[in-house]
C-alpha positions in Angstrom: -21.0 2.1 9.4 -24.5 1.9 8.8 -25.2 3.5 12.3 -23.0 6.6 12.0 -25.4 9.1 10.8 -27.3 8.1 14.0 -24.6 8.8 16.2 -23.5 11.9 14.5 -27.1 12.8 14.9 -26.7 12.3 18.8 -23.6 13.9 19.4 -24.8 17.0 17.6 -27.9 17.6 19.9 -26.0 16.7 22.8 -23.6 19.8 22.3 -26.1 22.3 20.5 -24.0 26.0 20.9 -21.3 24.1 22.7 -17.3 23.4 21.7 -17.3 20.8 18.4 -15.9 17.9 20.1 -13.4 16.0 18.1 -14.4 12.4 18.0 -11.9 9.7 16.3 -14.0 6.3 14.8 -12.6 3.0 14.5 -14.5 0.5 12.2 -14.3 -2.7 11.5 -13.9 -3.7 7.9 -15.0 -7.3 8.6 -18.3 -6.4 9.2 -21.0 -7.7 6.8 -22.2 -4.5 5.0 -19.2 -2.3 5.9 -17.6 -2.0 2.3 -21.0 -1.8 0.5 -22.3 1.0 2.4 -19.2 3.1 3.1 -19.2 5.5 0.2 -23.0 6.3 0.3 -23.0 6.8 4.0 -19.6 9.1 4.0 -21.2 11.4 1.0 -24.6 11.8 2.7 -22.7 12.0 6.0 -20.5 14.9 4.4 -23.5 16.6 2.4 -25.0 17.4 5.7 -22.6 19.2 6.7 -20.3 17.3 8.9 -16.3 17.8 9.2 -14.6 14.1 8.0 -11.4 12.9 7.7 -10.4 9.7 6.9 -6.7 8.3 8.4 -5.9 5.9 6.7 -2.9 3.5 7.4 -0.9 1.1 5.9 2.4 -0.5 5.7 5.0 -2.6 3.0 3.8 -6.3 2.7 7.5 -7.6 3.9 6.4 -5.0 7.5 2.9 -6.4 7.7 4.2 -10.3 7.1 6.7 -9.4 10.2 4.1 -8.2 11.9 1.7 -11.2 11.8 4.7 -13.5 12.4 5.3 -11.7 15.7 1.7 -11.7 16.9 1.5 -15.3 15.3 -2.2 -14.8 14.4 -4.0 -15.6 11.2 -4.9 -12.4 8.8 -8.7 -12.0 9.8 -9.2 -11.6 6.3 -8.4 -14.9 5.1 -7.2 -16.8 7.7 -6.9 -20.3 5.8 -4.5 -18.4 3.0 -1.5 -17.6 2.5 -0.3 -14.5 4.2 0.5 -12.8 1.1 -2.6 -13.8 -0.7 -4.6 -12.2 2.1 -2.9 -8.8 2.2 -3.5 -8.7 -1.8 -7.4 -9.0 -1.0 -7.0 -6.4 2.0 -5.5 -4.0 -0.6 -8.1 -4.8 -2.8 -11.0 -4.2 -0.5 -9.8 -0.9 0.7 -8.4 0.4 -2.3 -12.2 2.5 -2.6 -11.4 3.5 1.1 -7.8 4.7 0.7 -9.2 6.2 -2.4 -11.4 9.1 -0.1 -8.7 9.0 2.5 -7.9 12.7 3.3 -4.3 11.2 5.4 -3.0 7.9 3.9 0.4 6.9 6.7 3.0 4.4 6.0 3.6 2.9 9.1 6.6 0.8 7.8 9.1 2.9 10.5 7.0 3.2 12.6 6.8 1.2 16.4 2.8 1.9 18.2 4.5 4.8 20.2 5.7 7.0 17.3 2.4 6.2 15.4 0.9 7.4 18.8 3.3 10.9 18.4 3.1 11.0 14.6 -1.3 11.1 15.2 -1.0 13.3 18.2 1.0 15.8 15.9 -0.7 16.2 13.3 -4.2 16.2 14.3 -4.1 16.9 18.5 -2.9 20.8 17.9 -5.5 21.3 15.3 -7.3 24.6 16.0 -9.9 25.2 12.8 -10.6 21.4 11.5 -12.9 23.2 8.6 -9.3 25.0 7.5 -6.6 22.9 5.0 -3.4 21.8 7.3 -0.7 22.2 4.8 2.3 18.7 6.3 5.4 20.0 5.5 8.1 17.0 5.4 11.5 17.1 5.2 13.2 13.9 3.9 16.4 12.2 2.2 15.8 10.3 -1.0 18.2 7.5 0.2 15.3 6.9 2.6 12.8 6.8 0.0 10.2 9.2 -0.9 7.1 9.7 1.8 4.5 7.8 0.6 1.7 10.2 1.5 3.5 13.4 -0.1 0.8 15.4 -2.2 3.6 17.4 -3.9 7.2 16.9 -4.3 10.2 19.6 -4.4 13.8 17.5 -5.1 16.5 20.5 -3.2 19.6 18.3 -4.8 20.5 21.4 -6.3 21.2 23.5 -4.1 24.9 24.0 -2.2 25.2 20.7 -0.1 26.7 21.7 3.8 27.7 17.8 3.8 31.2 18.7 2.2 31.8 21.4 4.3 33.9 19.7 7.6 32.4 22.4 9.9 28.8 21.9 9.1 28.3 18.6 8.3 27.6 17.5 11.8 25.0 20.0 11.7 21.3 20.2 10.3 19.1 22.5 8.6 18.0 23.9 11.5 21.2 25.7 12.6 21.7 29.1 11.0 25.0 28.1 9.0 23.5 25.7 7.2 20.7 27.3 6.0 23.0 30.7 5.2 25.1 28.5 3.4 22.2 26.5 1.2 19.5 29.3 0.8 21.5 32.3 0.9 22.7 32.8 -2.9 20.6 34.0 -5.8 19.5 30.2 -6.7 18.6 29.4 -3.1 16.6 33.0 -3.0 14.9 32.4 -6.7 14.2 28.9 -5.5 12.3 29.9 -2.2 10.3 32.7 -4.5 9.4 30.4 -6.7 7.8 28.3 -3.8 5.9 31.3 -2.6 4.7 32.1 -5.8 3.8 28.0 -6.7 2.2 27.2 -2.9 0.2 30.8 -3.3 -1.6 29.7 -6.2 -2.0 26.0 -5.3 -3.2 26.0 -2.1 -6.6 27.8 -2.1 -7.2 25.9 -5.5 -7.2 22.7 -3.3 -9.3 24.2 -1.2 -11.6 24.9 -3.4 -11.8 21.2 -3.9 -12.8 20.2 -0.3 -8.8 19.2 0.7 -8.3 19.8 4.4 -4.8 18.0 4.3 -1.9 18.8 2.0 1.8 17.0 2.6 4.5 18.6 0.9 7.5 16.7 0.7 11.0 18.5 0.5 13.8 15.8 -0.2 18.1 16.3 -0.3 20.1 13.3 -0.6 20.0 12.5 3.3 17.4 14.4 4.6 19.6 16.2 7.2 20.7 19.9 5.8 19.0 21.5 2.5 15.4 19.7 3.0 15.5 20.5 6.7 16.5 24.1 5.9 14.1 24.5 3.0 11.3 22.8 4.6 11.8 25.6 7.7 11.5 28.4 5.6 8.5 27.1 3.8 7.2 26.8 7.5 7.6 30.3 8.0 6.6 31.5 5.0 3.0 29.7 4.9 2.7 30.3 9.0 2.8 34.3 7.9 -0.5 33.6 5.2 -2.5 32.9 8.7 -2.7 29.1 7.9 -1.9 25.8 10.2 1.1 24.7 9.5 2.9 21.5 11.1 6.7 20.9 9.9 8.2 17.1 10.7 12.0 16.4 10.2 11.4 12.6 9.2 15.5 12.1 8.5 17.1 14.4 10.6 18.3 12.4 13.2 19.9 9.7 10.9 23.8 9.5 10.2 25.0 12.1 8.1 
């Protein structure tokens, strides 16, 4: 950690009045001074005037525990205790980290290739990293809630297409369903009251130095009125000029 204002320092005179190049770190948090020096370093780092973000990941203890078993390998941690004790000191030693973290990713679902995909989306297409990528997320509470949502909107209300025979095989993203969720005078006052709400909250995170905001939109399964919802919020933020990346997290489950 200690040597990254160095290297920052390099990479900038290397490519004066060139392209920014993106450049993804990887530190270690078992190194000696790591912890200790991490928040000074990352607000001098920041005050001169360098683009960070911080990723950080994590997973449910009863994933992790899995994990290890697999690998059969000692937490680095602590590798004389108990599993369980040692995540508990992880969590505690990064709980400053996750703290700054601009992206905080449960990787509980998630195999080493869709983690690969999930990065790649949100972060390979990025055009302006200086401008706030509003995550839009669509999700089924039966799934449980994402984890890293900034903001929350519950679409229970609105007409559910699962009890209609000839669109529950469908999703949110075919026409009928979102006609037959969003087109009535709740479904429109709903979606204006979004506009209105995401209007007025999204340059007042700006103002706070946010370059990443997840907005979760959750139904009961996550297939039809978040999917439909969470599309016209797509459209409707993609029209105020800003990035914009949409993911369907339930879609594809049994309806």
């Amino acid at each position: 950690m200690t040597l990254l204002p160095a290297f920052l320092e390099i990479k900038a005179s290397q490519h004066q009045g060139g392209e920014p190049q993106k450049i993804a770190l990887v530190m270690d948090v078992r190194e000696e001074s790591f912890l200790k020096s991490f928040r000074e370093i990352y607000q001098r780092v920041k005050e001169e005037g360098y683009h960070l973000e911080i990723i950080f990941l994590e997973a449910k203890d009863e994933v992790l525990i899995a994990r290890f078993c697999q690998t059969r390998r000692p937490h680095p941690l602590a590798p004389r205790a108990p599993l369980s004790r040692a995540l508990e000191l992880e969590r505690e030693l990064l709980a400053p980290i996750k703290e700054l973290a601009d992206v905080v990713i449960d990787t509980s679902a998630f195999n080493v290739h869709q983690l690969r995909r999930e990065i790649k989306a949100r972060f390979g297409a990025r055009k302006d990293l200086s401008e706030m990528l509003v995550h839009i997320i669509s999700f089924g509470f039966k799934y449980g809630v994402p984890a890293e949502a900034h903001l929350l909107f519950d679409v229970r209300f609105l007409p559910n297409p699962y009890f209609d025979p000839a669109l529950k095989p469908l999703s949110g993203l075919d026409p009928a369903v979102r006609d037959y969720a969003l087109s009535n005078p709740v479904g429109q006052q709903f979606l204006n009251l979004c506009e209105q709400y995401l209007r007025f909250l999204l340059p007042q995170y700006e103002r706070e130095g946010k370059t990443y905001l997840v907005v979760g939109v959750g139904c009961t399964g996550g297939r039809h009125r978040s999917v439909a919802v969470a599309e016209e919020l797509r459209e409707m933020v993609k029209e105020w000029g800003r990035e914009i990346l949409v993911t369907h997290r339930d879609v594809l489950k049994e309806a």
